[in-house]
N, C-alpha and C positions, 0 to 999 in steps of 0.2 A: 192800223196798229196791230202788231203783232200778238198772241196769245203766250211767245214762248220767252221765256226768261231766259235771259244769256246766263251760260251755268259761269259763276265767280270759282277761281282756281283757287286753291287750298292753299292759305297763309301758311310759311314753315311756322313752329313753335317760335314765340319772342326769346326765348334762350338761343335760338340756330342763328348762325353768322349769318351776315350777309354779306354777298360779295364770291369772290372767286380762291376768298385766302381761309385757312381754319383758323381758327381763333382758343386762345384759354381761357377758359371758361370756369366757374366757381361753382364746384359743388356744393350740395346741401341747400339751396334753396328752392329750383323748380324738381331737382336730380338729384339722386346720390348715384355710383357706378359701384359695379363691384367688375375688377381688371381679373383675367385669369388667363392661361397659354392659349392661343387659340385653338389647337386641338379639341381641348376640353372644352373650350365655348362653342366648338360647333358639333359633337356630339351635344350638348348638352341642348341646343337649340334644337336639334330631331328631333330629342325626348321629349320636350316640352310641346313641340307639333304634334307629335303621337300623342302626345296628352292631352288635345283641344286647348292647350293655353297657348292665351295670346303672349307672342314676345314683341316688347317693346323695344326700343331703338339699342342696337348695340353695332358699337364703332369697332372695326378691323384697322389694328397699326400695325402692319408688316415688316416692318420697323428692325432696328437692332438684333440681336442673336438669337432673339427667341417672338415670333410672332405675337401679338396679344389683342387680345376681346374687351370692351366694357359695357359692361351689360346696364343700363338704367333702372332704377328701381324708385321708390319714392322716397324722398325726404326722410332723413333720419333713421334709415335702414342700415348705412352700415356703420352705427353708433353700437349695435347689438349684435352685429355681425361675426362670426365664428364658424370659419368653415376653408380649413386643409386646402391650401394649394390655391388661394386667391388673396386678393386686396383689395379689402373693402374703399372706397373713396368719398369722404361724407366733409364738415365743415373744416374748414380751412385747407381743403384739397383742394385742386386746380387739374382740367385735363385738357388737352387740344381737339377740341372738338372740330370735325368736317365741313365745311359748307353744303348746303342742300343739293348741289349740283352733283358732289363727290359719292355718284353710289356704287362704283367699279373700281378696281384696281387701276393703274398703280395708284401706291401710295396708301396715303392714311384717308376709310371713305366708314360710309355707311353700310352694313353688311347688313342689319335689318334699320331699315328708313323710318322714322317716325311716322307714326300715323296722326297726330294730335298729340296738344300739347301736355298732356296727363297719359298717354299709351303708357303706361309702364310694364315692367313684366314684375310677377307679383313675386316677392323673397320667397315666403318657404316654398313655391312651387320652384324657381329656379336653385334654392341649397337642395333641394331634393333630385334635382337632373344633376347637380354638379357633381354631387357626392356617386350619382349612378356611375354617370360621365367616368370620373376617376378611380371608382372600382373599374368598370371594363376596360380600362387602359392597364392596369396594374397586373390582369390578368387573374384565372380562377388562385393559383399558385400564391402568389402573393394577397393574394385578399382573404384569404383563410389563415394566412401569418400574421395578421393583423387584428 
């Protein structure tokens, strides 16, 4: 008999589809998202790297005229949510979430992949990269007008 334990592959989260189709999916119970342009979700994801915070799962939908982000957060976050240039998504919202397989373009995938089923990324650490995020885009100019 052997000594090594066959390593068991990591269960996606029971919120993540299964199958090869995305799925809509109900906010506010395991998740709440908050949607924002994807520009600014991915500046804001550097910041939070540079930060040591961990980011949890946010969906890339390339989607329509303006690309977009949604960032996961925990339950009942964007009930209190206030913050320029996003959309909070909390109970009775609904978003199409990717199958686990979808972690690359094209299309609608995972842009950071869930690690477990609680990874969230934590609110004031990401309003604080977003609000950075959309100062730097705005430029020094414009953020002194403001």
């Amino acid at each position: 008999m052997s000594d090594v334990t066959p390593r068991v592959p990591a269960l996606p989260p029971r919120w993540m589809p299964i199958g090869d189709d995305p799925e809509l999916c109900s906010a506010g119970h395991w998740w709440d998202a908050i949607r924002v342009v994807e520009i600014t979700g991915r500046r804001a994801i550097e910041l939070l790297r540079e930060d040591g915070t961990v980011v949890g799962p946010v969906i890339l939908d390339p989607g329509g005229p303006e690309p977009r982000m949604y960032f996961f957060v925990p339950p009942g976050t964007a009930s209190g949510w206030e913050e320029p240039g996003t959309v909070p998504l909390g109970q009775k919202c609904h978003i199409v979430v990717p199958p686990a397989e979808a972690t690359e373009p094209p299309g609608l995938h995972w842009h950071v992949f869930p690690q477990g089923p609680r990874s969230l990324t934590q609110p004031g650490r990401l309003r604080k990269a977003l609000g950075q995020a959309r100062r730097e885009q705005r430029g020094p100019a414009e953020a002194a007008d403001s």
